[in-house]
N, C-alpha and C positions, 0 to 999 in steps of 0.2 A: 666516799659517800656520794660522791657525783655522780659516779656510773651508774649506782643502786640508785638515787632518785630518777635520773633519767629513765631507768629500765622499768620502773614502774610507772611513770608517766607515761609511758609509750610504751607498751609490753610489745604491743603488734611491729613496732618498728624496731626494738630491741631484739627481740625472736627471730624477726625476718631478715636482720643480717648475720645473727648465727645461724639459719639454715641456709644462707647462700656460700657456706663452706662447706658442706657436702654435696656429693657430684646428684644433678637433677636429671635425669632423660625426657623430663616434661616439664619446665617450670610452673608455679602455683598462679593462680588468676588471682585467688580470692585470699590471704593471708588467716583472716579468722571469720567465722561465720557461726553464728546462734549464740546464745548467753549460758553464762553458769554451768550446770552439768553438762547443756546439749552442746557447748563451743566443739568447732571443729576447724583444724588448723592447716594451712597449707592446701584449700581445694584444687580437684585439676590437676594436683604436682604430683609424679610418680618416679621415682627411684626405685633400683635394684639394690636391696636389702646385703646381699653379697658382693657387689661392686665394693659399697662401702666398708665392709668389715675385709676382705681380700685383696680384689682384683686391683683396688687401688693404688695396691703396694709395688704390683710387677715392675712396674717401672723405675722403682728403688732398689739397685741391687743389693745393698747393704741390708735393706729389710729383710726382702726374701731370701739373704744366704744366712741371716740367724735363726735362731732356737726362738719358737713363738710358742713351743708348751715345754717345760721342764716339769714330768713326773713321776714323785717318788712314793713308794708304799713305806707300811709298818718295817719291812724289813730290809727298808734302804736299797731297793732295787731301783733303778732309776731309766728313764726313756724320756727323748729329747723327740721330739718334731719339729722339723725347720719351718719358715713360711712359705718356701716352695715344696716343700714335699705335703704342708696340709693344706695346701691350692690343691694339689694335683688327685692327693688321697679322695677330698671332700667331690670333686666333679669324678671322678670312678665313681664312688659310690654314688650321687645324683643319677648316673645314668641309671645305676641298679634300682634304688628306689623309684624311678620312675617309670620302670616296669615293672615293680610291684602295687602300681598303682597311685603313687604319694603325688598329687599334683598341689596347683594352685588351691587354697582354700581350704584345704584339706585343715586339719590338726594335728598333730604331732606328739603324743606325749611320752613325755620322756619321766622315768623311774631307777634312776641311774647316778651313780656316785661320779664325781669328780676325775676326769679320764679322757685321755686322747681321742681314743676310739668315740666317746659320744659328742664333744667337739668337732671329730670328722663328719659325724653323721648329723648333727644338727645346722652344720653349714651345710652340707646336702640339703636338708631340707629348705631352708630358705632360699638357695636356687632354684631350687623348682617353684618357689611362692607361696610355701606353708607356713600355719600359724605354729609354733611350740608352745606348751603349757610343761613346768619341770615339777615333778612332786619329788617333796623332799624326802628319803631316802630312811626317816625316822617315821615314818608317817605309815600306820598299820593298814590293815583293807578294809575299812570301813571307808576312811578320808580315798585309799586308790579306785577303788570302784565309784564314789562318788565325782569325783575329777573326770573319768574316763567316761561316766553319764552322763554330763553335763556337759561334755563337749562331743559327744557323737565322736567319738576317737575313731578310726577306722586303723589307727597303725600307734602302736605302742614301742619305745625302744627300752629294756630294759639291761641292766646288769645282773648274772644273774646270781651273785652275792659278793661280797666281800669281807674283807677280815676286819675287826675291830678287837687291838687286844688280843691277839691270837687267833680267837674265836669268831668261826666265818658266819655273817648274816648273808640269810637266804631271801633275796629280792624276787625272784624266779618264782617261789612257793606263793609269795606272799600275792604276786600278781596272777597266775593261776587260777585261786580261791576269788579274788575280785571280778576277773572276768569270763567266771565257768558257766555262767546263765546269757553270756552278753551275747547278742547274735551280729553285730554290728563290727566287732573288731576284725578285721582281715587279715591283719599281719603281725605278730610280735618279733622287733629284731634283735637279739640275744648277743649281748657281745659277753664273751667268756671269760668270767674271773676264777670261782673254783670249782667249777665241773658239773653244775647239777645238771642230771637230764630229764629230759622232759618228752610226752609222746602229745603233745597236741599238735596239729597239723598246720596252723597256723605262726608257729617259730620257726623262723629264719634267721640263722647265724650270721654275725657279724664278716666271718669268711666268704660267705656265698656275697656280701655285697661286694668285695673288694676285685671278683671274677669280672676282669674286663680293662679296657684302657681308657683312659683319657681322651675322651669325648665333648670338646667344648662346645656350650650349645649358645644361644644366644639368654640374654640372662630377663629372668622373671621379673617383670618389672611391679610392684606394687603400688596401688596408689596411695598417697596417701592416709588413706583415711579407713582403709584395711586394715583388720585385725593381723597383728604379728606377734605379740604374746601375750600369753592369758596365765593368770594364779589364783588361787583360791583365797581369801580373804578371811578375816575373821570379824565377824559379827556377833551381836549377841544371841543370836536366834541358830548361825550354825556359820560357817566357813560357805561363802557365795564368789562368782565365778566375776571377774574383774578382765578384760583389755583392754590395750592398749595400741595405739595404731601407728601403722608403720613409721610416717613421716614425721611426728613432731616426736614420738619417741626416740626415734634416731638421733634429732636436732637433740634435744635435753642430754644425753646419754653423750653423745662426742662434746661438747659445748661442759659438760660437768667434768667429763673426766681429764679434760685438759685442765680446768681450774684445779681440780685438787692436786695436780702436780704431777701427772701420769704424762711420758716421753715415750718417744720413740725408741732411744735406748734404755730406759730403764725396763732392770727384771723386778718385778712386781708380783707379792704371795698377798690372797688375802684368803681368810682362811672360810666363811660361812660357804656354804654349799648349795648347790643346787637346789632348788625349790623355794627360793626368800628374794624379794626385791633385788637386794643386795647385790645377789650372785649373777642376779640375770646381767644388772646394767654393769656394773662392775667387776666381773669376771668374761662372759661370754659377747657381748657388744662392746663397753669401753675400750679394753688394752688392745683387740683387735683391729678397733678404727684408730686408732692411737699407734698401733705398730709395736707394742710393747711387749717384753718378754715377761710370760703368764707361767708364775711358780703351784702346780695343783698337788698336794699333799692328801692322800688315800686314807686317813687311820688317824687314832685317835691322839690329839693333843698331849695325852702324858704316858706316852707309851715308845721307850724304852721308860721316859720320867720327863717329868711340866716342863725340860728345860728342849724337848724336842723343835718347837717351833724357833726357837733362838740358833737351834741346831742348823735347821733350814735357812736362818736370817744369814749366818755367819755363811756355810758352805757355798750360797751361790750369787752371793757379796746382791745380795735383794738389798734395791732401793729407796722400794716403798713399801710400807706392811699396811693393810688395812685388816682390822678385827673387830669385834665386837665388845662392850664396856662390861657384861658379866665375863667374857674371857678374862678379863686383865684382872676382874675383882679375885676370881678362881686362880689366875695366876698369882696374883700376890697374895695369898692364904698358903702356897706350894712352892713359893719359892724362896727358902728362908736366907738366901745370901745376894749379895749383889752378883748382878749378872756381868761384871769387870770381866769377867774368864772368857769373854766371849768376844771377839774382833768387830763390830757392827761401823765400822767408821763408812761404810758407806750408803748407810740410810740416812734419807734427807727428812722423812715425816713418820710417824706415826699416825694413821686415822683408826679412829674409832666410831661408830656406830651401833644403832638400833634401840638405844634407852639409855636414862644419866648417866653422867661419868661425874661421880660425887669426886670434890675436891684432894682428898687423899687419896683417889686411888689414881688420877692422875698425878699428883706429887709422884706416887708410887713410879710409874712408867716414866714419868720426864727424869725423875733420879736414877734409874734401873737401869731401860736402853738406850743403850749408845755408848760408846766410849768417848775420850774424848777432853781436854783440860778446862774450858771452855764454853762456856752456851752460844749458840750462832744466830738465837736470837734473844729479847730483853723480855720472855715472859715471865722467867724466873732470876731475881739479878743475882743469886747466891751464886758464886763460884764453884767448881767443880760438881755441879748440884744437875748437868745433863748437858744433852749438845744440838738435840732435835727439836722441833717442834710436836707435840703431842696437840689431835686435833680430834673433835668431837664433831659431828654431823648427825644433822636429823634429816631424816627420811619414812616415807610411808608408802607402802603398797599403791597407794592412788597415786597419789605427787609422780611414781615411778623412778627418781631420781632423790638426791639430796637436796634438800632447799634450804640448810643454815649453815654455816662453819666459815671457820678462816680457811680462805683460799690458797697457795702456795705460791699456782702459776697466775693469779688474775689480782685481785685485793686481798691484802693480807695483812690487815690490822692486829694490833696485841692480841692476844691470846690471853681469852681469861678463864681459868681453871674453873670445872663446875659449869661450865657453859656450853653449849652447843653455838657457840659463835653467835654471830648476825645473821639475816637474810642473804641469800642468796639474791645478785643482780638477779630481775625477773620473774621472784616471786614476792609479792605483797605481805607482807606479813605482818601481824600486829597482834595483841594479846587486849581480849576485850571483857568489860565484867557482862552482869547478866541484864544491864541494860544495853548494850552494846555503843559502850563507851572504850575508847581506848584506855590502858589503864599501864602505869610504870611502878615498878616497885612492887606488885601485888600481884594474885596468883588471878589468874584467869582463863577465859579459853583461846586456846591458839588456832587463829586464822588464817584465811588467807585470800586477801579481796579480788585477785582476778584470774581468770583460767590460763592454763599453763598449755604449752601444744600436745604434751598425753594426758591431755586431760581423757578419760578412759572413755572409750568408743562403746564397750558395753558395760554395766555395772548393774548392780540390786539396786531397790529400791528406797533403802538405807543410804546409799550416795546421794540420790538425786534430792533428797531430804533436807542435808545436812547443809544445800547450798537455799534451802527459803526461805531465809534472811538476808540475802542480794553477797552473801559471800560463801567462802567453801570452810564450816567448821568442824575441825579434822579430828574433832574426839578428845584431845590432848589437853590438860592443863597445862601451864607454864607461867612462870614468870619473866619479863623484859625489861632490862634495865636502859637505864635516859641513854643509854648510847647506843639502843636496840639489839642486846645481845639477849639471845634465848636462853630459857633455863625451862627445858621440859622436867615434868614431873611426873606423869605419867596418865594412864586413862582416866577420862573422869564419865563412863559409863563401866558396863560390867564386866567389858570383855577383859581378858587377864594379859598380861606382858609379862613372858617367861624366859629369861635368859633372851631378851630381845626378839621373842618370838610374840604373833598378836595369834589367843587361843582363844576360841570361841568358847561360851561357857554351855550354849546351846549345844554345841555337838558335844560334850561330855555327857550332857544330860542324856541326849538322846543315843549315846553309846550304849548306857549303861543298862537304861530303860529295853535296848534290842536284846541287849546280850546277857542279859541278869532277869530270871525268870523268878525272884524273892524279894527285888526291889519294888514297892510301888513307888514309891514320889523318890525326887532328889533334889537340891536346891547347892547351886556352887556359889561360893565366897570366895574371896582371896584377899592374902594375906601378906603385907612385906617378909622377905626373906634378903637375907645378906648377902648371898652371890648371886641367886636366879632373878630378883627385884621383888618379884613376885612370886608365890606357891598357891595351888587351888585348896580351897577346904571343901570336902564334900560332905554333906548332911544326907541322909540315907532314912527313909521310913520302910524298912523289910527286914528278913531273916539272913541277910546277904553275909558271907565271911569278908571281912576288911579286907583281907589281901589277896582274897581273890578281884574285888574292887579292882586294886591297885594293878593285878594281871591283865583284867577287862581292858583297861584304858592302857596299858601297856603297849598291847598287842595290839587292839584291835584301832583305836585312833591313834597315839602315840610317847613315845614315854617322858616326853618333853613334860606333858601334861599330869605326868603319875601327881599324884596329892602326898602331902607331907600329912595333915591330917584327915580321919575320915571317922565321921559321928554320927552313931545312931539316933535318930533324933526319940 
């Protein structure tokens, strides 16, 4: 508790000797500058975005002679990239996309599954100094045209399908259709999964970047306070466009994924995907600046059967798993026997994120995985009853990173089930009633009293709001018990939380109203559900057929979002 009081006493001086462990090519003058939304962190300092996630490493030879992607599809085909072969791949292709145009400032958006090839390419891109925005891959063409709007995209990287389940989805078709009016895109780079082709004149194959050698240039340096990733947000009004900037992003992102337990030798699977918080800092920036070996899995969680991921836990002796608290709820609904069959003795944690993890279904997972006689720590005293730590974190789109949970590598107090841990050193956190009183024991809302270094460079008008009461309040109820451990509950405005996704209830609306010429009004509700947290109900005034509804939102925003029920009002 002393590091965390200190770190909140002193954010500025807390923060600014986590950022003097990544490499600076310009140090900072000015540490933090403007209040609440407008803070900006690190002035003056500018690093090379790719220094830090690569170059860093040459000098390790043990780094760069391991496997830094291990990936496997549905049907157990498997492909390794060393950390010297995706140094070498990612500056080939920099060279290419820099004669198609892809410079500093540019954006980048990527539409694309989990995959070496877009790892190679999106380190490209931050060589040269571009921003990437990732959409996620379940996400129809109303949400992809909408991203690629909103960002003046000039260069798109897509995939251009893959299999889920046998059956191949077509990303290519989907992205096409979104940008068939758009006069603004210049490039789409196509890396090939099952064949579709296409006659627009603007696709360029994944192949044509690889044409060329190894070209080291000198490296884009960013300044701090430049946009380097951007995602779309959920709001109640519709999904609005969020960055985040280079410098304090980086500092949160190295500085976190050390805490949670993330090594230089460890191989590390965590299963969310491209296009969510999640994936950015903790697949594509953490285990990178970390050095660690990144396990990326193509296909659907129960496909040969639910015990797939366990498949992957065992065969490449993974020793850290991070997933999401509906995965485990889904898991334990499908897994009717103890997972003893399975060798996991060399995972050290379990994390979980993106919504509660109610108290049995973490019983569930502390009893489940791991082998073991044993527990190696005292959060559960039963005997043979697990041997890991299972770990709960909360995180938001804004935050960028995670700001509660028990730490592994830094403070790592008991572990209390149902909980999303403590605060993170660094970020202020408190649970207030509607006076704004701190309050223990009772449900309230969850804050957070000082800016963070991503605190986001651009945002709606919805963020800058939520800080005019002298703090940042994040939407969230929760509960905090006298020893400040969180227990989020979930939103206490309209947007929906679905399998740990944040859904705008606005863009459903206005999907439905574009694309449904029999609806006039619609109004979304939602509703607890057991495995998702959340399900939407939709209320409909028109001649509309329900399941065509149910197609609407499917296809065209996303099926995350499909409604369990749907009422003509």
């Amino acid at each position: 508790m002393i590091i965390y009081k200190r770190s909140i006493e002193d954010p500025e001086r807390f923060w600014e000797r986590e950022a003097e462990k990544l490499i600076w090519r310009r140090k900072w003058s000015i540490v933090r500058s403007g209040e609440r939304s407008r803070s900006r962190w690190f002035l003056e300092g500018e690093l090379s975005v790719y220094e830090n996630l690569i170059e860093k490493h040459t000098n390790t030879e043990w780094i760069m002679s391991k496997p830094a992607i291990i990936w496997e599809d549905e049907d157990y085909n498997t492909r390794i990239i060393f950390y010297s072969d995706l140094r070498d791949r990612s500056l080939v292709i920099s060279k290419s996309l820099s004669e198609y145009g892809v410079g500093r400032g540019d954006w980048v958006i990527f539409y694309a599954t989990p995959s070496i090839e877009v790892f190679e390419i999106f380190l490209a891109a931050i060589y040269l100094g571009a921003a990437v925005e990732f959409i996620f891959t379940g996400f129809g063409v109303e949400e992809v045209k909408k991203r690629i709007f909103n960002r003046k995209a000039r260069h798109i990287v897509v995939v251009d399908g893959f299999f889920r389940k046998r059956r191949s989805v077509n990303l290519l078709r989907v992205l096409e259709e979104a940008i068939e009016k758009n006069g603004f895109v210049r490039n789409v780079f196509v890396v090939e999964r099952i064949g579709v082709s296409s006659s627009d004149p603007r696709i360029v194959s994944y192949n044509e970047l690889l044409k060329g050698s190894v070209t080291k240039q000198d490296h884009v340096k960013y300044r701090s306070t430049e946009p380097l990733i951007g995602l779309h947000v959920g709001y109640e009004e519709d999904f609005k466009p969020i960055t985040h900037p280079a410098g304090g992003y980086l500092v949160q992102v190295y500085s976190t994924s050390k805490w949670i337990g993330l090594r230089p030798r460890d191989t590390y699977f965590c299963t969310v995907w491209p296009g969510w918080i999640t994936a950015y800092s903790y697949i594509f920036f953490g285990p990178l600046m970390i050095g660690s070996t990144i396990i990326l899995y193509e296909g659907a969680p129960d496909h040969p059967s639910w015990e797939r991921w366990f498949e992957i836990l065992e065969n490449y002796s993974v020793t850290l798993f991070l997933t999401t608290s509906g995965a485990l709820r889904i898991l334990r609904r499908n897994i009717q026997d103890p997972l003893k069959k399975f060798r996991l003795d060399t995972l050290r944690a379990v994390l979980t994120t993106a919504e509660p993890l109610e108290r049995d279904v973490w019983f569930w997972t502390y009893r489940s995985v791991g082998t073991g006689t044993r527990p190696i720590i005292t959060s559960d005293p039963v005997e043979l009853s697990g041997r890991i730590p299972v770990i709960n974190l909360y995180i938001q789109s804004e935050i960028a990173t995670f700001a509660t949970g028990n730490l592994v590598n830094y403070v790592f107090p008991p572990i209390l089930p149902g909980s999303a841990g403590p605060p993170i050193p660094g970020f202020h956190i408190e649970v207030l009633d509607e006076n704004n009183n701190s309050v223990i024991g009772s449900i309230g809302r969850l804050i957070i009293r000082n800016p963070w270094p991503s605190t986001p460079i651009e945002a709606p008008e919805e963020f800058h709001k939520s800080w005019d009461q002298g703090f940042y309040d994040t939407g969230d109820l929760a509960i905090m018990n006298e020893n400040k451990y969180v227990f989020p509950l979930g939103r206490r405005d309209s947007v929906l939380k679905i399998s740990g996704y944040r859904i705008s209830p606005g863009a459903l609306i206005k999907t439905l109203m574009n694309y449904s010429n029999k609806i006039f009004s619609v109004r979304v509700a939602r509703k607890y559900d057991e495995l998702r947290f959340e399900t939407p109900v939709i209320y409909y005034v028109g001649e509309e057929d329900p399941d065509n509804i149910r197609r609407i939102i499917r296809e065209k925003l996303t099926a995350i979002a499909e409604p369990r029920e749907i009422i003509s009002a």
